[in-house]
Structure formats: C-alpha cells, structure tokens
C-alpha positions in Angstrom: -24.9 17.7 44.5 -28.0 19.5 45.1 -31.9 17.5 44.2 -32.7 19.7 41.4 -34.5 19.7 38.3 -31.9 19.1 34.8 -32.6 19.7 31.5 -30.7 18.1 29.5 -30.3 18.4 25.8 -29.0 15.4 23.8 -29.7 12.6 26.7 -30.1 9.9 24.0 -26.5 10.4 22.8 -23.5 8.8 23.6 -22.2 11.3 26.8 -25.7 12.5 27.1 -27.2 9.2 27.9 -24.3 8.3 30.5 -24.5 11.8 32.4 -29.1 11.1 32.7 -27.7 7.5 33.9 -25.8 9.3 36.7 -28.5 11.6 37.6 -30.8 8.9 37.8 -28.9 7.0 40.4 -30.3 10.1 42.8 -33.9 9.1 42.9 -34.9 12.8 44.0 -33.1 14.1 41.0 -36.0 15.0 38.1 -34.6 14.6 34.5 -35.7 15.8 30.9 -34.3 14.5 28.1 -34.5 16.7 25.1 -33.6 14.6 21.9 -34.8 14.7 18.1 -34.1 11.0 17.8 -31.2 11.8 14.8 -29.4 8.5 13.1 -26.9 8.2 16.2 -29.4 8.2 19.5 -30.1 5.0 21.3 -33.2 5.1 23.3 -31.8 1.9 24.7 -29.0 3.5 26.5 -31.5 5.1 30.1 -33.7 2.5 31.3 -35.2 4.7 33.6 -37.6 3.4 36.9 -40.3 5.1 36.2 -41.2 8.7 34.8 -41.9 10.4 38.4 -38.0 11.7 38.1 -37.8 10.9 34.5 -39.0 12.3 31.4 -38.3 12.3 27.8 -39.5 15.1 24.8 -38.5 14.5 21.4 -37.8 18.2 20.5 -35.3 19.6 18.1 -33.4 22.2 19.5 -33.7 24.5 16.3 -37.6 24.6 17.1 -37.7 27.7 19.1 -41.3 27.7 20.4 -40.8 24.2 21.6 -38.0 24.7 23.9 -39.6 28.0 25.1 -42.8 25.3 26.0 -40.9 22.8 27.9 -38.3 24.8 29.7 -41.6 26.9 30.8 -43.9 23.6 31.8 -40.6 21.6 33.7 -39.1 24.8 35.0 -35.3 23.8 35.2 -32.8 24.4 38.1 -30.0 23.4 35.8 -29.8 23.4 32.0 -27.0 21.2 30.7 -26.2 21.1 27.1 -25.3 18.8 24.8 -27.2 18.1 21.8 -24.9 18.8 18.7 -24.0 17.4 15.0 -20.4 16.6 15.9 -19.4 13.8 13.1 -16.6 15.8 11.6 -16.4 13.9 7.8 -20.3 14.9 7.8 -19.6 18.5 8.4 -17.2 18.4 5.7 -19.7 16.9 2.7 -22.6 18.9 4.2 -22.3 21.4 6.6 -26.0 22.8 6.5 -26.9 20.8 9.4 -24.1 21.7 11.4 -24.9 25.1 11.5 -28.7 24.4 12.1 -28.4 22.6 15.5 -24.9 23.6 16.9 -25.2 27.3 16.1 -29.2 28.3 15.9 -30.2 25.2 18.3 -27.9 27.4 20.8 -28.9 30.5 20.2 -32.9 29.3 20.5 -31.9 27.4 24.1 -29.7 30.6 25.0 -32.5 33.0 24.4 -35.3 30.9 25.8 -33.3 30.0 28.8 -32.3 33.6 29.8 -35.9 35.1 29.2 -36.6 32.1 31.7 -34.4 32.6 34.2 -34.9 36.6 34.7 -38.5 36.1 35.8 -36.9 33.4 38.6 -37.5 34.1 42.4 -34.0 35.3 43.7 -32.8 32.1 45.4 -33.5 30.2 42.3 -32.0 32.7 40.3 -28.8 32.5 42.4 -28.7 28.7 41.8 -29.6 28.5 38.0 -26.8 27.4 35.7 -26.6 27.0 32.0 -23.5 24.3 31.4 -22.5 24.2 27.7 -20.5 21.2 26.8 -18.2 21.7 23.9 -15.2 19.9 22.4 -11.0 20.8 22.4 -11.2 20.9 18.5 -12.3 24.6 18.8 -8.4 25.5 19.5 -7.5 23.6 16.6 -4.6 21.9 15.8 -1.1 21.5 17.7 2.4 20.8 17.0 3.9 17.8 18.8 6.3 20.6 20.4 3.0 23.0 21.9 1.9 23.0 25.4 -1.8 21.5 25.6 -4.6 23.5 25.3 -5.4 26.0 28.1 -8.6 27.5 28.8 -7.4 30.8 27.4 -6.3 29.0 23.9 -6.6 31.2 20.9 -9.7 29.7 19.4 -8.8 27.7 15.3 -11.0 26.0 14.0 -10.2 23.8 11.4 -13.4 22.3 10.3 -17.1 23.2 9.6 -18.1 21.3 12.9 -15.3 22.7 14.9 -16.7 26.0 13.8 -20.1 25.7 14.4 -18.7 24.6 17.7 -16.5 27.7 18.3 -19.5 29.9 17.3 -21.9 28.6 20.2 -18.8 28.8 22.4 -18.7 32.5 21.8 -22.7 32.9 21.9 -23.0 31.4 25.4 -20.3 33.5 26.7 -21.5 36.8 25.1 -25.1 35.9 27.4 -22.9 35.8 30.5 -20.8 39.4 29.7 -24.2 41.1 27.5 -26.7 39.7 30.1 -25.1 38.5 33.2 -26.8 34.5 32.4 -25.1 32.5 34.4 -23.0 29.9 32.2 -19.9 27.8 31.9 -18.4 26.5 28.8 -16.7 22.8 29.2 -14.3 21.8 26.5 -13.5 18.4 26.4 -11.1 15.7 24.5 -12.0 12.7 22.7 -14.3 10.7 24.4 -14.9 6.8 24.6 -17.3 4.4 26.4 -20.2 2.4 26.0 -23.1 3.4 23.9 -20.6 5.4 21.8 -22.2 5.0 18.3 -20.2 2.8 15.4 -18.9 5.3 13.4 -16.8 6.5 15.8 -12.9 5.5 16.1 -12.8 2.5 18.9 -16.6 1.0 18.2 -15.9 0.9 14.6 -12.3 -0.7 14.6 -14.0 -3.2 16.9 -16.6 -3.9 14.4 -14.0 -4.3 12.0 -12.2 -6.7 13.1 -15.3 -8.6 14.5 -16.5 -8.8 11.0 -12.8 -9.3 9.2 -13.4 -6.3 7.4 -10.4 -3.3 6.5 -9.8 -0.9 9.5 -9.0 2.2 7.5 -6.7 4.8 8.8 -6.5 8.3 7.2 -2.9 9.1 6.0 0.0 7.7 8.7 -2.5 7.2 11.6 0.1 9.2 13.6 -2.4 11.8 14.4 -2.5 12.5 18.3 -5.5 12.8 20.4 -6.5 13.4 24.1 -8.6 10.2 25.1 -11.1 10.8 28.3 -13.5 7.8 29.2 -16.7 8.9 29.0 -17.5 8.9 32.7 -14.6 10.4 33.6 -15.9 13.3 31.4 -19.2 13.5 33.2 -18.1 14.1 36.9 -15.9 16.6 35.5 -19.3 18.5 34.4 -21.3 17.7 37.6 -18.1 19.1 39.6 -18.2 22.2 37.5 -21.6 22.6 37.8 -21.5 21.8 41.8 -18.4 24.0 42.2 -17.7 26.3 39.0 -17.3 29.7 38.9 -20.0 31.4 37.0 -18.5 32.8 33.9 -15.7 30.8 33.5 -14.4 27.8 31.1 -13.2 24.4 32.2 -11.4 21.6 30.0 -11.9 18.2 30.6 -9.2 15.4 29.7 -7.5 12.5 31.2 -4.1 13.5 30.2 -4.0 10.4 27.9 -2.5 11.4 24.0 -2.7 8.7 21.8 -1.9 8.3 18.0 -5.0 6.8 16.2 -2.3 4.1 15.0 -1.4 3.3 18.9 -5.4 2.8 19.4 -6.2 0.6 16.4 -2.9 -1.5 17.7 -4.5 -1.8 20.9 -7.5 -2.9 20.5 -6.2 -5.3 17.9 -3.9 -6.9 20.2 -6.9 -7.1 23.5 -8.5 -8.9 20.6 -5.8 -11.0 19.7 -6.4 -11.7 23.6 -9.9 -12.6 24.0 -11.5 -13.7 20.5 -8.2 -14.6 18.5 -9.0 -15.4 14.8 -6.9 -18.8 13.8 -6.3 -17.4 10.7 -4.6 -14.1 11.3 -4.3 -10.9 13.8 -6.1 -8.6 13.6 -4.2 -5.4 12.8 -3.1 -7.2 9.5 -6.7 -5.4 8.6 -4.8 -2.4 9.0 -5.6 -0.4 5.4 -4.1 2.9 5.2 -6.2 5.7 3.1 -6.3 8.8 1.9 -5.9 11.8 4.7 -8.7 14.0 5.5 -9.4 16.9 4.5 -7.8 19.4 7.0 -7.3 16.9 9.5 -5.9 18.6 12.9 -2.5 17.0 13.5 -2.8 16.6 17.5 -5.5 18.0 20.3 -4.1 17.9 23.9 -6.1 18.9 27.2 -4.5 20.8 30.3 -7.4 20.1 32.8 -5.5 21.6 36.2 -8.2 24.1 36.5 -10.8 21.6 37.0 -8.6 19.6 39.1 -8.1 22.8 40.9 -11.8 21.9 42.2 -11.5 18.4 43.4 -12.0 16.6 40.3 -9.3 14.0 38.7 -9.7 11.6 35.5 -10.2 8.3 37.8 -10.1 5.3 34.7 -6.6 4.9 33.2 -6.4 4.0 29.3 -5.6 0.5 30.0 -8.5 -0.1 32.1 -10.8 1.5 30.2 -10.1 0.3 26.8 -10.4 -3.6 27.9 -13.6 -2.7 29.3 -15.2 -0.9 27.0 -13.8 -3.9 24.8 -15.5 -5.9 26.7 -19.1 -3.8 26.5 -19.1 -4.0 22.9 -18.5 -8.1 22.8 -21.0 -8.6 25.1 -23.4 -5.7 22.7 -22.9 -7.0 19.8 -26.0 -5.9 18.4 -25.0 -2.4 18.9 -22.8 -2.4 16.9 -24.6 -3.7 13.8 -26.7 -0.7 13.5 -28.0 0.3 10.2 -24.9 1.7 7.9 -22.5 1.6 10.9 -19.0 2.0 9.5 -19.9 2.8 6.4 -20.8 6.2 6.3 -18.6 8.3 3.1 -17.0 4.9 2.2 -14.5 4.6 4.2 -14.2 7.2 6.5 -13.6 6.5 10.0 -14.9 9.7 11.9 -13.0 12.2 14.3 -9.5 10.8 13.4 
C-alpha cells in the first residue's frame, strides 16, 4: 500500500474507526477523520500518536461548503467513504435523516471530490480513488433456494435505509460513466467487532444477558445473514483500493450465513462458558416479538471477485465471536452507553 493522504468519512464509527486504526499502524500514512459526532461515534475507538499523520474535523457531510474546505486544505490521495445513517428500525420511524446524510452527504462529497480531482497534476490524477463503502441490503432479500448476491444483483431495496443506500450506489457510479471519477463501490454483509455500538445485534444480546434483561428476537429469529468480522471487511477495502479496477464493484463477506436465532444461541452458550449465572442460562432470556416491518428474509455474499485479487476472509465465526466476546467483557462500559438497547422499545437493529 502506497504512503498517501486518506480522507476518510465516518472514522469515529464502528468500521470507520478500525480501518483509521489500520492506517495508522503506517506512520507515513496521513489520516482525516471526517465525523459529525452523531449518538453512535466513539472518539475513544483511535488513540492516535500524535496529529503529524492524524487529524480529526467534526464536519457533517450534508454541509457542502465544508467538505469543499477540507478536501481543498488536506488535498486527499484517497477518499474512502463511509459515513452513513444505517440503523434500519430508525429509517423506518423516520427516514428524514436517512436521506440527508446517505443520499445528499454523497452527492456533496461526490461533487466536491470530482471538481477536486480534475484540477490534479496527471500522476496524481492517475492515482486518485474515491472508494464508497456500502451494504448487501441494497439487493434485498433472498430465498433460502437463491445463489448469494453477485456484483451484478438486480438492486431491491426493502427499506428506507437500504434505499438511501442504493441511491448513493447509483450516484457514485453515474460520476465514473458521466465524468470518468475514478470510483469503486464495495458492498458488504453484516459486520461484527469491537467498538460496534449497543444497539446492534451481538453487542446488545451481550448486554442482555450481562444485565438479565429479555433478548428480543423479531418473529422466528430464523432470518439468515452474511456475518464478516469487521477487520476482515477492512483489508478487503484496502485490497480493492490497492488493486481494484477503476469502475468496478466488489462484495465483501466471509461466507458465514447465520440465523439471528443461531447467533443469540451462541453467544448465550460462550456465556454460559465464561460468566455462568447460577441461577439460569442465558438464552432462557430468549423473548420472541413482533416481526419487523419488511424484514429481508436472508442476505448472502459471493465475494470470489475480490478473492480474485488476493484477498480471503482470514477470522472464522468461531474465533471471532469468543473474541469479540471477550472485548465487550473486558469493555464493559461500552456497553452501558446512554439508551443502548433501548432504542423503539424493543427493537434490536439490523435483524
């Protein structure tokens, strides 16, 4: 990977944070983090060394004339992108937001970004790359029968968020055909990790259980998703930027399709394991509730055209799981963040 300046949108979030904490492991590598600061960033998660390769501007992305003034005053090799509203029971009671940040935030950074890059020397025009990081919930929903989602998936969005997502999908690649900017769109399945915030699936059945509280589960729980560790999900975007074709769109999963009921089980039962509770297990906190809203049955990921490029999913479920397990016992704190859990009742988030 080339020394380069990144902009990064959304570094305070949970896979923004860990992709500035792999970029900062290259001391020559300069970093700016572009975050509003919304209810789900943790300015905890980059403990940078100093701010010679580091920096940190609390824009919002919908603010046009401030993204035109810091991708002017840092002058970016590499824009990655990643800021977004992405809590799908949120873009259901009000998708207002939504629509703000994932589809005018885009637009602003697209615009800004190419009228940037087409006053660039040549050689650092060559080099330039806008990376757009989106989710698999854009194809919608499949059957247990259907292949997994290709690159070239009929795009069905089923939700406000997953269509504010499809729409910045389809503005970034009408700047590569319309202008010739130099993107790539990376669609990627449920991710999990460290620093991922509460009201998401795995942190928020651990704080559950931790507190003896219900672990709700929309309808049967026999939805099926495409689990990726977090990491895992950011080489796959520093390989496509390092060895993508300009133009083109990459998925990134691990290959790893889980009902939310085989989750909840298994982190109950690691539980059981390390912190049993004398009094009873854990997934007899099981409380099944009512479905969501147009809640996609099952997302799979078919990542051979990344892997095509050297890159393969290197942290298996089982391994990952107990760790990240592990990372939220020892961060406890984390995940007693103001109204963690209890956002709409009791919704769980991205089911």
């Amino acid at each position: 990977m080339k020394k380069n300046n990144f902009l990064i949108t959304g570094g305070y979030g949970f896979i923004g944070s860990c992709l500035v904490r792999e970029l900062l492991k290259n001391q020559d590598n300069r970093i700016c983090n572009i975050d509003k600061l919304s209810y789900s960033s943790s300015i905890d998660s980059i403990k940078p060394n100093g701010e010679d390769n580091y920096k940190f501007k609390k824009i919002d992305i919908v603010e046009s004339n401030k993204i035109k003034e810091v991708i002017s005053e840092f002058e970016p090799d590499y824009i990655i992108h990643l800021a977004a509203e992405s809590h799908v029971d949120r873009s259901i009671d009000n998708p207002d937001q939504f629509i703000k940040s994932n589809i005018n935030g885009t637009y602003n950074l697209l615009n800004e970004g190419y009228h940037y890059w087409k006053l660039l020397p040549d050689d650092k025009k060559l080099s330039f790359r806008f990376i757009h990081v989106s989710t698999d919930e854009v194809y919608g929903s499949l059957s247990e029968k259907e292949s997994a989602f290709l690159e070239n998936s009929v795009y069905k969005p089923n939700s406000p968020y997953s269509a504010s997502k499809a729409s910045s999908d389809h503005l970034v690649y009408s700047w590569y055909k319309t202008y010739s900017f130099p993107i790539n769109i990376v669609n990627t399945s449920n991710n999990y990790g460290p620093w991922q915030f509460p009201e998401k699936l795995i942190p928020l059945v651990i704080s559950k259980c931790l507190k003896g509280e219900k672990i709700p589960i929309y309808g049967n729980g026999l939805q099926i998703r495409d689990w990726i560790r977090v990491e895992d999900h950011v080489n796959g975007l520093l390989t496509v930027l390092d060895k993508g074709i300009i133009g083109e769109k990459y998925n990134i999963g691990a290959n790893c399709e889980k009902t939310n009921l085989q989750v909840v089980h298994d982190i109950c039962s690691i539980l059981d394991e390390v912190i049993p509770n004398k009094e009873y297990k854990y997934n007899t906190l099981i409380n099944f509730v009512e479905d969501r809203p147009g809640h996609d049955q099952r997302y799979a990921i078919n990542s051979n055209k990344l892997k095509n490029l050297g890159w393969n999913p290197s942290v298996s479920w089982e391994e990952g799981i107990k760790d990240v397990i592990n990372w939220y016992l020892n961060n406890k704190n984390f995940l007693n963040l103001e109204n963690n859990g209890t956002y709409s009742g009791e919704r769980l988030g991205r089911l």
